[in-house]
Each structure stands twice: as structure tokens, then as C-alpha cells.
N, CA, C and O atoms as a printed pandas DataFrame, in Angstrom:
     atom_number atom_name residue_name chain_id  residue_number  x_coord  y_coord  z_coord
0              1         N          UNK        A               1   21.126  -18.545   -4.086
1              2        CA          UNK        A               1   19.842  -17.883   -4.197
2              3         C          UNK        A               1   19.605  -17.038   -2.953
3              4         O          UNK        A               1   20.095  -17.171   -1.832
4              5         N          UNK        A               2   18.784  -16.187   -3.387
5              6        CA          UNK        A               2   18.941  -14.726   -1.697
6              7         C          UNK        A               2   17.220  -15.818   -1.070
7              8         O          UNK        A               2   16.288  -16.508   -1.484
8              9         N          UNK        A               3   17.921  -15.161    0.312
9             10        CA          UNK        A               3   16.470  -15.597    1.040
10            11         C          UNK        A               3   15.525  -14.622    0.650
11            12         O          UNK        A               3   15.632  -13.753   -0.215
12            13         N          UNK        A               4   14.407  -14.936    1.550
13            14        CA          UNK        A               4   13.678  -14.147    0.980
14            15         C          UNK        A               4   12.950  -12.621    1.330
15            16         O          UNK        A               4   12.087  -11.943    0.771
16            17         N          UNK        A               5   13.856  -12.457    2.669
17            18        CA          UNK        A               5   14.054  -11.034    3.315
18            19         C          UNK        A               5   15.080   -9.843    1.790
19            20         O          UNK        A               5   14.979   -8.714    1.309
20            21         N          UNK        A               6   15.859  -10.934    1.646
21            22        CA          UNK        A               6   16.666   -9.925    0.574
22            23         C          UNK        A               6   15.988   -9.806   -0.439
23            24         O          UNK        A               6   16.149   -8.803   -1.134
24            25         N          UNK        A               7   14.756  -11.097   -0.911
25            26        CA          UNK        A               7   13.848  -10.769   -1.943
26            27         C          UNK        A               7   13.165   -9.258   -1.692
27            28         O          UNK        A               7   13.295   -8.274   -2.420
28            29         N          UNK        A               8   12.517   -9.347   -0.641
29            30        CA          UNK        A               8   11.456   -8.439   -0.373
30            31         C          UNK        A               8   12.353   -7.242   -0.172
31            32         O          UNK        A               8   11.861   -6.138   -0.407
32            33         N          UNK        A               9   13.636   -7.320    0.244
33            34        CA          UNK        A               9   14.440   -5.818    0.317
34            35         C          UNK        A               9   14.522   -5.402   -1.261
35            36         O          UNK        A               9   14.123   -4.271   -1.541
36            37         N          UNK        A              10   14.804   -5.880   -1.864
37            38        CA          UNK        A              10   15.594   -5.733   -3.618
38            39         C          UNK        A              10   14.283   -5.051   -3.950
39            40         O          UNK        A              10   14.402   -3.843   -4.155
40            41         N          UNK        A              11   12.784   -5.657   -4.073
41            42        CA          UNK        A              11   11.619   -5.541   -4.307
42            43         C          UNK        A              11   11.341   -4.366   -4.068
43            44         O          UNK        A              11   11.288   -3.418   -4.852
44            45         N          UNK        A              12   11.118   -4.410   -2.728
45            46        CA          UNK        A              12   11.251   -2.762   -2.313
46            47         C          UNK        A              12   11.598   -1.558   -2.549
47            48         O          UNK        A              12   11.041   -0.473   -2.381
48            49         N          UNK        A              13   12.777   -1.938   -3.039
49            50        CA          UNK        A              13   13.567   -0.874   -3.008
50            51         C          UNK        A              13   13.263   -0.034   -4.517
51            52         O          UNK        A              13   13.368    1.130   -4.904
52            53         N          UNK        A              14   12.603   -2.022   -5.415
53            54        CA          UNK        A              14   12.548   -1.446   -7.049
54            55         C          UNK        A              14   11.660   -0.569   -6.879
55            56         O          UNK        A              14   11.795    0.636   -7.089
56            57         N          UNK        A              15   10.012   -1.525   -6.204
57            58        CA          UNK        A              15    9.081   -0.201   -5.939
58            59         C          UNK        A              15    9.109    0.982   -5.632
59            60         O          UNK        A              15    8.431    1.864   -6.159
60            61         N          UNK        A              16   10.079    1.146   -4.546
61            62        CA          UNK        A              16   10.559    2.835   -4.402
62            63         C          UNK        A              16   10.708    3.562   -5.190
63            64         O          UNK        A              16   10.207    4.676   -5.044
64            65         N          UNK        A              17   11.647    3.181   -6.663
65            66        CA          UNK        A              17   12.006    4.413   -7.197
66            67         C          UNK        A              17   10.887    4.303   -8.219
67            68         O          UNK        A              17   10.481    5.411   -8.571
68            69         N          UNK        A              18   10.296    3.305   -8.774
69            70        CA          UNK        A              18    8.909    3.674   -9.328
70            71         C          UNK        A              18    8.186    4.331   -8.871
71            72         O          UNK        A              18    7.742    5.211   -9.609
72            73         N          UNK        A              19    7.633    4.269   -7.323
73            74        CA          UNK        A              19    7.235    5.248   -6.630
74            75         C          UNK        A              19    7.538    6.655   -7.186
75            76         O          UNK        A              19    6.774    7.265   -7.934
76            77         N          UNK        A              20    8.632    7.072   -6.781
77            78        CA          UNK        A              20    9.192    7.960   -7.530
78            79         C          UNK        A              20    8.811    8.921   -8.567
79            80         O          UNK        A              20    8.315   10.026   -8.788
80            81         N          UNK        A              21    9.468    7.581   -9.215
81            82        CA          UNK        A              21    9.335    7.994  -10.775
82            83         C          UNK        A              21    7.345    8.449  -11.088
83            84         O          UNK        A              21    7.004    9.322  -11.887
84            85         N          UNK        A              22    6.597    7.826  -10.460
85            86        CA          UNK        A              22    5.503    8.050  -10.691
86            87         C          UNK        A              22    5.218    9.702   -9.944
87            88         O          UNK        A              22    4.599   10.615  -10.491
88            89         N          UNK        A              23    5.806    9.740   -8.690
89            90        CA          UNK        A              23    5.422   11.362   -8.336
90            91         C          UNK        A              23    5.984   11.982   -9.438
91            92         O          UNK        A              23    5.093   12.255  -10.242
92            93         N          UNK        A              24    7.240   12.370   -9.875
93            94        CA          UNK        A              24    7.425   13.064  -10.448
94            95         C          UNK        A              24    6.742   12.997  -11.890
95            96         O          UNK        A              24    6.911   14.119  -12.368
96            97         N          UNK        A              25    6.181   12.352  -12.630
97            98        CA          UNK        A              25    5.350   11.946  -13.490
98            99         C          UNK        A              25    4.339   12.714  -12.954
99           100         O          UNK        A              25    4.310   13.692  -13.701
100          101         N          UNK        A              26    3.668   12.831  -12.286
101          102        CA          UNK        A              26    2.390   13.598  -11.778
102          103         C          UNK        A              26    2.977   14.955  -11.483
103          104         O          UNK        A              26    2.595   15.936  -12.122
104          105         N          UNK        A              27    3.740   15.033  -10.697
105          106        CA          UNK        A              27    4.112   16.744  -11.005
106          107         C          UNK        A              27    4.242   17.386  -12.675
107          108         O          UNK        A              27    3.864   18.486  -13.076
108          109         N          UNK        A              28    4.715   16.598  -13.225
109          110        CA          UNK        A              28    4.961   17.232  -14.701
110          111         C          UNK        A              28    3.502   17.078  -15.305
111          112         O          UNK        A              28    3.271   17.604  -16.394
112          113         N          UNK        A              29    2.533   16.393  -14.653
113          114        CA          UNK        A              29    1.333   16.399  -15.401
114          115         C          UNK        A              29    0.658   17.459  -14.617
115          116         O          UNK        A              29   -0.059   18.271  -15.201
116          117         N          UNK        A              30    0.813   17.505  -13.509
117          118        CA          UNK        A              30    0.212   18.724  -12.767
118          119         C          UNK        A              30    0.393   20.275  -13.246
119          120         O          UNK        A              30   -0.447   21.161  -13.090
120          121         N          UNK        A              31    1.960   20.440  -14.004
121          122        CA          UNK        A              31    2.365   21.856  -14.285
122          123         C          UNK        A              31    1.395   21.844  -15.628
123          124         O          UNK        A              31    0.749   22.807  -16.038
124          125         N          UNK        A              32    1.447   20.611  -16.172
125          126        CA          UNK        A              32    0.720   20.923  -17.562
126          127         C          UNK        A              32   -0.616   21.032  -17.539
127          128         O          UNK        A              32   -1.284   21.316  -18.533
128          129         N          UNK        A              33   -1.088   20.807  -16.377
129          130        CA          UNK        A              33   -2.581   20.837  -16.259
130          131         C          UNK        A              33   -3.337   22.282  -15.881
131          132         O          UNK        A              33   -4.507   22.649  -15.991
132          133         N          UNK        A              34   -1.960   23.018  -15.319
133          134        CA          UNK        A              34   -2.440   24.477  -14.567
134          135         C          UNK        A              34   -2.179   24.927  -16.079
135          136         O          UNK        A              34   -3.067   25.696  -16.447
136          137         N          UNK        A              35   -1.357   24.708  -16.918
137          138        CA          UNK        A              35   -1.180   25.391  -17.833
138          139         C          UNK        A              35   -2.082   25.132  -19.296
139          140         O          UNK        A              35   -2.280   26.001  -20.146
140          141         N          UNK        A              36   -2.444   24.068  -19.339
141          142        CA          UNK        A              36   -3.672   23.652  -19.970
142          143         C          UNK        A              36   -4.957   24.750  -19.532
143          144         O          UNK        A              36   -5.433   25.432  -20.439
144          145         N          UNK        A              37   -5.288   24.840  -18.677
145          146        CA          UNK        A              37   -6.227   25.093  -17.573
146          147         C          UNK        A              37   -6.322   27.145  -18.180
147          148         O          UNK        A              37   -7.278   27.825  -18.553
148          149         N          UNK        A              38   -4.820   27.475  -17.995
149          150        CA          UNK        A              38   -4.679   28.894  -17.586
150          151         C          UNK        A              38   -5.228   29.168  -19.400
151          152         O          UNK        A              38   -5.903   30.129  -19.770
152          153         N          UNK        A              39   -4.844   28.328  -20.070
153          154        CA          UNK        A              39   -5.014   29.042  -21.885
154          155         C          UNK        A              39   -6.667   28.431  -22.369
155          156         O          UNK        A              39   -7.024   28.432  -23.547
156          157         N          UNK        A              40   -7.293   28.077  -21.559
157          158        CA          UNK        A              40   -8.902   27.968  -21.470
158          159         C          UNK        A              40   -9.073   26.720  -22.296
159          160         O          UNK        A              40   -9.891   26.731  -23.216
160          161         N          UNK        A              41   -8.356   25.641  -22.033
161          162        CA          UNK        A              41   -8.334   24.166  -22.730
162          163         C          UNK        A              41   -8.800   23.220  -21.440
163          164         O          UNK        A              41   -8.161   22.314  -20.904
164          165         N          UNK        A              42  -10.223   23.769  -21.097
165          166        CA          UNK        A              42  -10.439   23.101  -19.624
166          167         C          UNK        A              42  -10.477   21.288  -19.584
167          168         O          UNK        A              42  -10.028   20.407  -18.851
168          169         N          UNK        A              43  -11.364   21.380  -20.947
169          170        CA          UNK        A              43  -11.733   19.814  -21.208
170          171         C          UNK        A              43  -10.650   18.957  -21.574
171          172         O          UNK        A              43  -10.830   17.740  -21.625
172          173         N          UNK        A              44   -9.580   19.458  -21.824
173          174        CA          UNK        A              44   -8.355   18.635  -21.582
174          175         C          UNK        A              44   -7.469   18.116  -20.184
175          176         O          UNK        A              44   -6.826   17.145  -19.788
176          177         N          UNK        A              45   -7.988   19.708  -19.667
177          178        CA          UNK        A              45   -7.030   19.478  -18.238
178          179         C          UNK        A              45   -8.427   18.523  -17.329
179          180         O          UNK        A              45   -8.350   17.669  -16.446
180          181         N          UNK        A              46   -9.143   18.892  -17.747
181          182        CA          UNK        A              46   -9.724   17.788  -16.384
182          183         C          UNK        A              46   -9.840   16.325  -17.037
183          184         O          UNK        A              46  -10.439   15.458  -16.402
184          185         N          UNK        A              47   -9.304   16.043  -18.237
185          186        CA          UNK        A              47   -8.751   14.466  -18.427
186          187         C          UNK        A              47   -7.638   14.783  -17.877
187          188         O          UNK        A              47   -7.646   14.035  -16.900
188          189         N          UNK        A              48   -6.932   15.219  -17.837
189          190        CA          UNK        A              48   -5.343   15.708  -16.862
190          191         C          UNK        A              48   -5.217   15.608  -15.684
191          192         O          UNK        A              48   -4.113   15.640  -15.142
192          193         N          UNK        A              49   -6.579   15.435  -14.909
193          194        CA          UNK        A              49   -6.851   15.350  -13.232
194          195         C          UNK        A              49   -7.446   14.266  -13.079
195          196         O          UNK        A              49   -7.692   13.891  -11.932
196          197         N          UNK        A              50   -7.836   13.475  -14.213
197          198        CA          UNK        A              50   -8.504   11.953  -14.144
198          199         C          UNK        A              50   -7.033   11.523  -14.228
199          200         O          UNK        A              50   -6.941   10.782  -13.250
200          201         N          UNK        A              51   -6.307   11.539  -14.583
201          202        CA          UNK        A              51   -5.430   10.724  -15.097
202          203         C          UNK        A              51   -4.271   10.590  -13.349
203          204         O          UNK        A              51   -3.857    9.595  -12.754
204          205         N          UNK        A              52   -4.098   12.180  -13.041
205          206        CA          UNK        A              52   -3.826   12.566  -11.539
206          207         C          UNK        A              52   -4.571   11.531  -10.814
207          208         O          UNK        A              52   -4.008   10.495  -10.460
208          209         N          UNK        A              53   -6.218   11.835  -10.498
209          210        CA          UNK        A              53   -6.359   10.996   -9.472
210          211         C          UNK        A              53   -6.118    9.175   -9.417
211          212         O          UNK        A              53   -6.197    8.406   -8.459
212          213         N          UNK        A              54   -5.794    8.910  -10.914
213          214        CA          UNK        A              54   -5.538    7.380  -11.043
214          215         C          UNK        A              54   -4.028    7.226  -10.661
215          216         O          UNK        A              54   -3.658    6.297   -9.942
216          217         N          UNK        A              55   -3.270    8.051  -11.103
217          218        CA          UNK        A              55   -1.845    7.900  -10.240
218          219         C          UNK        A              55   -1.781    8.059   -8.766
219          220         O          UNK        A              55   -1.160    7.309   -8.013
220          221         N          UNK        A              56   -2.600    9.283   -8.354
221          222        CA          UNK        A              56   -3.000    8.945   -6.721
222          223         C          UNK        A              56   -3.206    7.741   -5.795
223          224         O          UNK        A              56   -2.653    7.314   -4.781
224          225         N          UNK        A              57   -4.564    7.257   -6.817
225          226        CA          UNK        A              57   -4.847    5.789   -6.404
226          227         C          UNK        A              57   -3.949    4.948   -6.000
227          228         O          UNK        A              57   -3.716    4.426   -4.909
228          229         N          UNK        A              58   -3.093    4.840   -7.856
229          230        CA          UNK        A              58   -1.795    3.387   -7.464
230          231         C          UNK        A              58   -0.820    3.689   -6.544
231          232         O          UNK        A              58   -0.328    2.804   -5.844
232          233         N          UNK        A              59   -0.461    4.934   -6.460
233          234        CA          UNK        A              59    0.547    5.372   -5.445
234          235         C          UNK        A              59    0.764    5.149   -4.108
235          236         O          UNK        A              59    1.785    5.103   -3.423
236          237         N          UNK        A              60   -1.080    4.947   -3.744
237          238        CA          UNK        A              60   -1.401    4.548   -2.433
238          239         C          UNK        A              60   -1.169    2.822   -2.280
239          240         O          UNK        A              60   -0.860    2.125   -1.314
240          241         N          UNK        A              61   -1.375    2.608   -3.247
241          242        CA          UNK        A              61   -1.413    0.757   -3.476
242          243         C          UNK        A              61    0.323    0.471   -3.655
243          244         O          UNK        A              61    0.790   -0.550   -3.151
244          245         N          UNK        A              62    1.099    1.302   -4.297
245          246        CA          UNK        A              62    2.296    0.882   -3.755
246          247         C          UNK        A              62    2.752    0.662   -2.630
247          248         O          UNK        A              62    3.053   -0.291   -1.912
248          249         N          UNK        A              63    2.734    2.408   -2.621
249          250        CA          UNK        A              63    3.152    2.534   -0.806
250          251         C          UNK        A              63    2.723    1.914    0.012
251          252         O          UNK        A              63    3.090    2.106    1.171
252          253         N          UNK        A              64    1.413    0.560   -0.432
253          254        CA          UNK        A              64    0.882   -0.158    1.043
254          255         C          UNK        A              64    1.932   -1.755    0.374
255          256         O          UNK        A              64    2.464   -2.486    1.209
256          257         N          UNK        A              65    2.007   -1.922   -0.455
257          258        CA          UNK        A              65    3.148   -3.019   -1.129
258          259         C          UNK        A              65    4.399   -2.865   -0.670
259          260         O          UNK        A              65    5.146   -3.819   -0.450
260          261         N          UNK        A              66    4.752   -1.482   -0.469
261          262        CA          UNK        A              66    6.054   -1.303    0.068
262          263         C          UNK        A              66    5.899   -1.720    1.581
263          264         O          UNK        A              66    6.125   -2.873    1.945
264          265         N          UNK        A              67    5.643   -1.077    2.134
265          266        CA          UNK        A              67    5.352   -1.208    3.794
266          267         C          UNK        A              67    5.314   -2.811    3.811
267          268         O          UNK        A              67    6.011   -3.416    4.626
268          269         N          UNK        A              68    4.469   -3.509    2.880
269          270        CA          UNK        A              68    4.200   -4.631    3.527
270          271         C          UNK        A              68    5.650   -5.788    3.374
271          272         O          UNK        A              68    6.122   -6.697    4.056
272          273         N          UNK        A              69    5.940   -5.181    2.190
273          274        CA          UNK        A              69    7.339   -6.239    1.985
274          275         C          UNK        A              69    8.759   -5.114    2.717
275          276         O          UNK        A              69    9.852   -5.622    2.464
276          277         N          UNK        A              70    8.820   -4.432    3.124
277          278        CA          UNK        A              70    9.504   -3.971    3.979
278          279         C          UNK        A              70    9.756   -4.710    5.745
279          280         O          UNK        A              70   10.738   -5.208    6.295
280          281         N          UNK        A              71    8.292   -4.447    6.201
281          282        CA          UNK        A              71    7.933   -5.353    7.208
282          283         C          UNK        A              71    7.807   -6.490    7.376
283          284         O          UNK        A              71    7.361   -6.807    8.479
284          285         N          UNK        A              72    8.168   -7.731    6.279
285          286        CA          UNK        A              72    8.127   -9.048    6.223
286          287         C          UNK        A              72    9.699   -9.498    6.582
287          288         O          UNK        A              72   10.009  -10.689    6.615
């Protein structure tokens, strides 16, 4: 069984590429939102920037999950 430094490394590392995977998830919602936006479908794109600032949110709550099991 791994101790539990290698736990929190493995962990980490998963969070990272979710991390990831979640920016780039928000960039592709971001292009669709300027482009939502540009063809006068406003009331869609600003559910498109709710949805942005909730990935913002968790992103920050990873990245403080990461740090913390990094530093353990």
C-alpha cells in the first residue's frame, strides 16, 4: 500500500489534469459565448458567463486542494 505522501502525489496530480480539463472547457465556452453574444442571442450567452463564473469558482477550490495536498 503507498504511504500517504504518494497518496496525496497521485491525487494531485489527478486534480491537475481536471484542472485542466476544466480550463479548457471554459475556453470553448468562452469562444461560444463571444459568438453567441456577436449573432444577438444575449440571453443565452449570459447563462454562458453564469456557467463561466461557476467554473471560476471551482477552479479556485481546486487549485487550493492542490496546493494543499501537494504541501502535505
Amino acid at each position: 500500500m503507498a504511504d500517504n505522501s504518494e497518496a496525496n502525489i497521485a491525487t494531485a496530480d489527478a486534480l491537475t489534469l481536471l484542472l485542466h480539463n476544466q480550463h479548457a472547457i471554459c475556453a470553448a465556452i468562452e469562444e461560444v459565448t463571444q459568438w453567441l453574444a456577436e449573432k444577438g442571442v444575449g440571453s443565452v450567452a449570459a447563462n454562458a458567463v453564469t456557467a463561466l463564473e461557476t467554473l471560476d469558482t471551482n477552479a479556485q477550490g481546486i487549485t487550493d486542494a492542490i496546493l494543499r495536498l501537494r504541501q502535505s
